[in-house]
C-alpha positions in Angstrom: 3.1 -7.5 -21.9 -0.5 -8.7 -23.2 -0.6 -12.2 -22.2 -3.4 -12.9 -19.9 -2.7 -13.0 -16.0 -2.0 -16.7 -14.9 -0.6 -17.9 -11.4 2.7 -18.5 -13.1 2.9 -15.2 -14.8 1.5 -13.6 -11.9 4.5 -14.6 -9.8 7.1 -13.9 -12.5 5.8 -11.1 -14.9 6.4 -8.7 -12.0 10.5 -8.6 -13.3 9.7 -6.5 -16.5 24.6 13.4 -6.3 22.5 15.8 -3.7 24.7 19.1 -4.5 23.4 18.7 -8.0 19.4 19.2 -7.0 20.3 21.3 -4.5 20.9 24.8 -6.3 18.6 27.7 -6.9 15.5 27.4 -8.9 16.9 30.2 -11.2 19.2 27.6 -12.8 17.0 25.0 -13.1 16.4 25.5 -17.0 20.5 25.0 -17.2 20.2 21.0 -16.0 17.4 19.3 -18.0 16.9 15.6 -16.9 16.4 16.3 -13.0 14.2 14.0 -11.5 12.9 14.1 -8.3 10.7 11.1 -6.7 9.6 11.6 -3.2 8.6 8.7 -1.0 10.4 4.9 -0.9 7.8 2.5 -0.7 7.3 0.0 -3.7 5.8 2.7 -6.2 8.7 5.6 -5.5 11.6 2.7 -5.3 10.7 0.7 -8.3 10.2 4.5 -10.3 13.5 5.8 -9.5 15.2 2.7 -10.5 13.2 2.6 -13.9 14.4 6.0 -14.2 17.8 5.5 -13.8 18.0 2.0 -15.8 16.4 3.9 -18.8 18.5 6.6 -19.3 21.8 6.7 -17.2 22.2 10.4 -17.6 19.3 11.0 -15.8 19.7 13.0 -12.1 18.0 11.2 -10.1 17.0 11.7 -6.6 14.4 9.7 -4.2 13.3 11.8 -0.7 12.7 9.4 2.2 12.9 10.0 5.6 13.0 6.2 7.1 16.2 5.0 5.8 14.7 1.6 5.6 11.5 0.3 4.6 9.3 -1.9 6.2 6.8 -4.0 3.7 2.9 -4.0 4.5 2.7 -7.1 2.5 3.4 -9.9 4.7 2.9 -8.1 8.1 0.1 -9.6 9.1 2.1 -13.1 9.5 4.2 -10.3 11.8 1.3 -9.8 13.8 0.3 -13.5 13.8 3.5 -14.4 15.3 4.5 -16.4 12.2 7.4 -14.3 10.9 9.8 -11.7 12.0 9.8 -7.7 11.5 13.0 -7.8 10.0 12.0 -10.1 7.0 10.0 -6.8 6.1 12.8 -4.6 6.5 14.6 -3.3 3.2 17.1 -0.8 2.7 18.4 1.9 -0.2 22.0 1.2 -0.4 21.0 -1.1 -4.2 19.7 2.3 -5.1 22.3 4.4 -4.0 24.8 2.0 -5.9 23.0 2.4 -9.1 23.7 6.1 -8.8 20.2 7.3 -7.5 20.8 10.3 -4.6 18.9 8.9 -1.9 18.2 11.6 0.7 16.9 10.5 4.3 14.5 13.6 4.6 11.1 14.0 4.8 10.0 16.5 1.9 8.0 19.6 3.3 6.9 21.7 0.5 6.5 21.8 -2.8 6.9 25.1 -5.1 4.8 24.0 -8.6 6.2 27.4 -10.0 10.0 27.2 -9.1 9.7 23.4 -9.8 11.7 22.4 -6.0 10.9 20.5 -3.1 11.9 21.9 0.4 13.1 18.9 2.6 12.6 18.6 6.6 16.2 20.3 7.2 15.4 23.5 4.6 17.6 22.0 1.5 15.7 22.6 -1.5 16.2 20.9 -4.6 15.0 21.5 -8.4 13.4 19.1 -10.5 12.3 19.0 -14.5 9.6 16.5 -13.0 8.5 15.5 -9.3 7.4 11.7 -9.0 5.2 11.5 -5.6 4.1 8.4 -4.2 3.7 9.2 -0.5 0.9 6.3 0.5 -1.7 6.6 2.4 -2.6 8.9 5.6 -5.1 8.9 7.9 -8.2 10.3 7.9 -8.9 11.2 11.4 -11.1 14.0 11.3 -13.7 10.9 9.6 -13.4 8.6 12.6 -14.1 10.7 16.0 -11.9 9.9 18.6 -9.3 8.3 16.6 -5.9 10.0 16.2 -1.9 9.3 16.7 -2.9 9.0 20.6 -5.5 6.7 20.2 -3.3 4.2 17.9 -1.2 3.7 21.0 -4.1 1.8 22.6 -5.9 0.7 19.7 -3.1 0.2 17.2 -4.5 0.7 13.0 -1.0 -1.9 12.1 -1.7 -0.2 8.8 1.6 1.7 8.4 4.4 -1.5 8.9 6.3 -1.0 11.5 6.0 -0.1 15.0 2.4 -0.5 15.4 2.8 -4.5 13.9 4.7 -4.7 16.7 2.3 -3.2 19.2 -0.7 -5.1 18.0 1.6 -8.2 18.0 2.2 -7.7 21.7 -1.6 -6.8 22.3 -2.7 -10.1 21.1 0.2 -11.7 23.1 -0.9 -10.4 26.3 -4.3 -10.7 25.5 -5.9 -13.5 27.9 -7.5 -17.1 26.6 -11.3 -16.4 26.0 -10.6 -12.6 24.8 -11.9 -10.9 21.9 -10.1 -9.0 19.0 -12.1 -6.6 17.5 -11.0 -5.4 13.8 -13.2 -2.3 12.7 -12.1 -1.6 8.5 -13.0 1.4 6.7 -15.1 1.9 3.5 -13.1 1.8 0.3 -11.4 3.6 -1.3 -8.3 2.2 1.3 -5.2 0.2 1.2 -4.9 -3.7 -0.2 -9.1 -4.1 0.6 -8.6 -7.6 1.3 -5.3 -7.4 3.9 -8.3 -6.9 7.1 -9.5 -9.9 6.1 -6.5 -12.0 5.6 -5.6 -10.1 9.4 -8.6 -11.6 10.6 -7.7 -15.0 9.4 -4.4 -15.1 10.7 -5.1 -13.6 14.0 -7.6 -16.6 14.3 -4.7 -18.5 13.5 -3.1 -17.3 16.1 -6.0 -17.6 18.5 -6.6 -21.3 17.1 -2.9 -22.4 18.5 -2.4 -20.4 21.4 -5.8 -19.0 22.8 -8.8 -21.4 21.5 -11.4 -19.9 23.7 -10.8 -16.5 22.2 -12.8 -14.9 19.1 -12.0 -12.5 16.1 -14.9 -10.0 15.7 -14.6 -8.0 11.9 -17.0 -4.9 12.3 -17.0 -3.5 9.1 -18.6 -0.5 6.9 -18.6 -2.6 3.6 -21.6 -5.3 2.9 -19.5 -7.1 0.2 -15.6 -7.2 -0.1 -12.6 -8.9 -2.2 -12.1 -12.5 -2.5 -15.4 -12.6 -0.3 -16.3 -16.0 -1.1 -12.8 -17.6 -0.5 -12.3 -16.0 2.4 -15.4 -17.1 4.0 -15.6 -20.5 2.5 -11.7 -20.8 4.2 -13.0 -19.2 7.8 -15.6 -22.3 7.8 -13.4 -24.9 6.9 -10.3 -23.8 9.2 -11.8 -21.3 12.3 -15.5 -22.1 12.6 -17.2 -19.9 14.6 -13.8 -18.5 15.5 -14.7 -15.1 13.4 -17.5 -13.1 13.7 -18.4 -10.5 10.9 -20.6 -7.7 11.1 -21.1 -6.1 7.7 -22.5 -2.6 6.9 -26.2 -3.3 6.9 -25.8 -5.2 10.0 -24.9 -1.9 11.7 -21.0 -3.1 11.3 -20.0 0.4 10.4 -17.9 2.3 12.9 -18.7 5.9 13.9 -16.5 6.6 16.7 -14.0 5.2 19.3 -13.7 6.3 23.2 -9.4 5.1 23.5 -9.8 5.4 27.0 -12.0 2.7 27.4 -11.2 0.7 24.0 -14.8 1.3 23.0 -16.1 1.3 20.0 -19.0 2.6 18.6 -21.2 1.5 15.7 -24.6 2.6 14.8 -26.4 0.0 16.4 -24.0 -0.9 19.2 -21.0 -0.5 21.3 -18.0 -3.0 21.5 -15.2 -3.2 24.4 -12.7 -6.1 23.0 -9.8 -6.9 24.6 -8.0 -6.0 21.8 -9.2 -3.1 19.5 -7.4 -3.1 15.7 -9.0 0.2 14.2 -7.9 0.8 10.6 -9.2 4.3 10.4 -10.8 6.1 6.6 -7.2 6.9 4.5 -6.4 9.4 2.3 -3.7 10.4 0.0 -0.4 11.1 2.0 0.4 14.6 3.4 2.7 15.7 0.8 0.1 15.2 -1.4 -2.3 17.9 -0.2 0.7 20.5 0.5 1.7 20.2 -3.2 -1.7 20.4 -4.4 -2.4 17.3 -6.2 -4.8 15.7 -4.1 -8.9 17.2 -4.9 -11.9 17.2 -2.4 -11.5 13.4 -1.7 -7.9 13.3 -0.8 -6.9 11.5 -4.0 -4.8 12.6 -6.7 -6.3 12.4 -9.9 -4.0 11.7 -12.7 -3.9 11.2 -16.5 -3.4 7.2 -16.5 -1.4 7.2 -19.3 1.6 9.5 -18.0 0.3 9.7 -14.3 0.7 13.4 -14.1 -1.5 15.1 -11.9 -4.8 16.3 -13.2 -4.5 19.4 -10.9 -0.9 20.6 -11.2 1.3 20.4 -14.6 5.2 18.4 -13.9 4.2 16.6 -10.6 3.7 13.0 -11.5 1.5 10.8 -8.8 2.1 7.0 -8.3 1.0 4.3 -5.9 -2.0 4.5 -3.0 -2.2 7.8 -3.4 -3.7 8.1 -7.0 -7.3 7.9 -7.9 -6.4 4.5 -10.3 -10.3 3.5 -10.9 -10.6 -0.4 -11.3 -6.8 -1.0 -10.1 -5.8 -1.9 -6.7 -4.2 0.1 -4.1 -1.3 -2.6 -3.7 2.1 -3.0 -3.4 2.2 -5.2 -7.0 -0.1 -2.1 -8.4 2.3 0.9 -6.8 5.6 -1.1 -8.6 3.7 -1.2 -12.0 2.8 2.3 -12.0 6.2 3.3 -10.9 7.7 2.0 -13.8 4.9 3.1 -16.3 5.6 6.3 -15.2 9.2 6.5 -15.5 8.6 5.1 -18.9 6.1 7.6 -19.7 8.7 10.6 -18.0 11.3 9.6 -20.0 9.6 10.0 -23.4 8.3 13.2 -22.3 11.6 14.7 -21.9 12.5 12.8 -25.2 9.7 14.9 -26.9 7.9 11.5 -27.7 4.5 10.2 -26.7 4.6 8.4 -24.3 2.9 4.8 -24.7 -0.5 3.9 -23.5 0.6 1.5 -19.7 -1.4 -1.9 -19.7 -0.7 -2.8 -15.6 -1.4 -5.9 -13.5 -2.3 -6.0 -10.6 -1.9 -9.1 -7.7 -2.9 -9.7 -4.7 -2.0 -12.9 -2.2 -3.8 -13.7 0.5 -2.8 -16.0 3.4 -5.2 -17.0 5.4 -3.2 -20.0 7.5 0.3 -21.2 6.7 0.4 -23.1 3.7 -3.4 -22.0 2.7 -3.3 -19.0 0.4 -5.5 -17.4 -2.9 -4.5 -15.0 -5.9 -6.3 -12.4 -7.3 -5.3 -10.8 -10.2 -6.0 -8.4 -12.9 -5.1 -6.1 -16.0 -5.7 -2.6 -16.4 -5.4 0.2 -18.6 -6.1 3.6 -19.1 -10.1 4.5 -20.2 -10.9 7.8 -20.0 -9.9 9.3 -16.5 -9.1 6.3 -14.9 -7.8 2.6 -15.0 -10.2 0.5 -15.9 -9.9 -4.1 -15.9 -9.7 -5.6 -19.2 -9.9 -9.2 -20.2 -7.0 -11.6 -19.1 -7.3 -11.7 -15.1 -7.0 -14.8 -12.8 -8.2 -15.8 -9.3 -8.2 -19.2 -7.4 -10.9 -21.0 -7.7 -13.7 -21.1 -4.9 -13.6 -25.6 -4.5 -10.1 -25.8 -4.9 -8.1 -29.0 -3.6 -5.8 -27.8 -0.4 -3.1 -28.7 -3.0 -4.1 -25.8 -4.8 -4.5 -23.9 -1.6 -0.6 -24.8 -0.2 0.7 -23.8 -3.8 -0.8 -20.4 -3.9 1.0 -20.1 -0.4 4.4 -20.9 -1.7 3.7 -18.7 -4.9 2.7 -16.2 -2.3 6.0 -16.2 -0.8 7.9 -16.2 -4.0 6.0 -13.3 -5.2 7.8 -11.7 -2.3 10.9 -12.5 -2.6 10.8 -11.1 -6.3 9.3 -7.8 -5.9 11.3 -6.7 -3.5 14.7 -7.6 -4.9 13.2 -6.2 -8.1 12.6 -2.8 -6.2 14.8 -2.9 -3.6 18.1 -4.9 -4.5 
């Protein structure tokens, strides 16, 4: 649990029924151990099944209207034509075997005081303790012009899914000589380095099947993640392929016109051929209707138990929490989800819960066989999560031998995370 991050470790260290919720509020008090997690991404999956693996007796039901996932981690090889959508695609029938009630619902309301959740269709079901880990939304009203309209001609890809697909078929239809345009958001947002590793691959893409065409990044940050080795790998693989416009270059995105795939920066406007806009984020809806996200659409939460700082039994996982120092990723959201069924289950024991060290890693592929690591290890200080000794990252002068390994550990990391959360 303390051993320092390595690449080995990094890969592997990763491992460590409805009618029953749905009854009045009233007799809540009657059936202790009633768990409720809503949302099935990596944090809400990997927390129900921690639940339910630490105490069998425990009711426990996940809320989650798509009845099968589809991974943000990896999609951008989706986009890059270098792997299929349904290599992303996961389902909850492992779940459901293990005796979590998996409802395909979309959870509507929260009552704090009645402890229940009010699902799409009107069921309502009791909890003891409500687990949300709803990801990210969007921001709109911080990007003029941008909404769920808009995506449909300049796709954000940032939600897996339908809109890989869309900005898959953009860049297929996309002439030689074009330009792909890929305006990011300031942080706090999801997996800060995936734009980047987009960029690569789409110049990937360009490099084999449209040379003449360029990637342009405008972006509202000077200085991001992994900087160095993604710039040192643009050099060495794309050239002058990608073009970055950082924040004090007037990279920063103010507004898009969708109707003529403009976009508008403070110093200039840009018409590409293809427009990516990954739009400001926020915690997801459900957050703000139960009342756990604050004035900048985060949740905060105690790190060591992950309940909310704003409203008492409503535990907060994943994207949506205000971590600190730890990453918005998929590897973060699974470690949390399991820290915090740990951390529920004591509570219910009457115990104290223990005090979550986390790691965090992130993979980045930036052409097939060429990838980098990043990782780290957290725990709670004060408020938030702060990094402590023990982290790892590749090397900047690394042999390609080095490179083609991180790939394959890349791909391995996979593989692992979501058997271990999925089945």
């Amino acid at each position: 649990m303390n051993a320092p991050v390595t690449r080995r470790n990094a890969v592997l260290g990763i491992t460590a029924a409805a009618t029953s919720f749905a009854v009045p509020s009233i007799l809540r008090a009657q059936s202790a151990g009633r768990i409720v997690v809503v949302g099935g991404g990596f944090g809400g999956a990997a927390c129900a099944r921690a639940l339910k693996r630490a105490q069998a007796g425990l009711q426990v039901m996940l809320i989650e209207p798509n009845k099968t996932f589809t991974s943000c981690p990896f999609s951008n090889e989706v986009i890059a034509g270098l792997r299929e959508i349904e290599a992303q695609q996961f389902g909850y029938d492992r779940l459901a075997a293990e005796g979590i009630t998996v409802a395909a619902q979309a959870a509507t309301a929260v009552d704090a005081q009645k402890r229940s959740v009010t699902a799409a269709d009107g069921a309502t079901f009791a909890y003891d303790r409500l687990v949300l880990s709803p990801g990210i939304d969007f921001h709109f009203e911080a990007l003029p012009g941008y909404d769920d309209a808009a995506s449909e001609k300049m796709p954000h890809a940032w939600k897996a899914g339908a809109q890989t697909l869309l900005l898959r078929r953009q860049l297929q239809a996309m002439a030689d000589g074009g330009t792909v345009a890929i305006a990011i958001p300031a942080n706090p947002s999801r997996c800060p380095p995936a734009p980047y590793e987009r960029a690569s691959l789409i110049a990937h893409y360009l490099k084999t099947n449209k040379p003449r065409s360029k990637v342009l990044i405008l972006d509202a940050k000077d200085n991001f993640s992994q900087q160095r080795l993604f710039e040192k790998a643009w050099k060495e693989l794309y050239g002058d392929t990608i073009e970055r416009v950082a924040l004090s270059q007037g990279g920063r995105v103010t507004s898009v016109d969708p109707a003529t795939r403009t976009i508008i920066t403070e110093f200039g406007n840009y018409t590409p051929d293809v427009a990516n806009v990954i739009p400001p984020q926020r915690a997801g809806r459900i957050a703000e209707i139960a009342g756990v996200a604050d004035h900048t659409g985060w949740c905060p939460i105690d790190p060591v138990t992950f309940e909310s700082k704003l409203v008492k039994n409503i535990h907060v996982i994943g994207d949506a929490c205000l971590g600190g120092g730890i990453p918005k990723s998929a590897s973060a959201a699974s470690g949390q989800g399991k820290a915090c069924a740990a951390a529920i289950v004591a509570l219910l024991a009457g115990r104290a819960p223990e005090t979550p060290r986390l790691t965090g890693v992130c993979y980045n592929t930036v052409a097939p066989g060429y990838g980098f690591l990043l990782a780290g290890n957290y725990q709670p200080k004060g408020d938030i999560f702060a990094e402590v000794e023990g982290g790892a990252t590749s090397p900047v002068d690394a042999p390609r031998e080095l490179r083609a390994r991180e790939a394959t550990e890349a791909e391995r990391w996979f593989q692992i995370i979501t058997a271990d959360t999925f089945g």
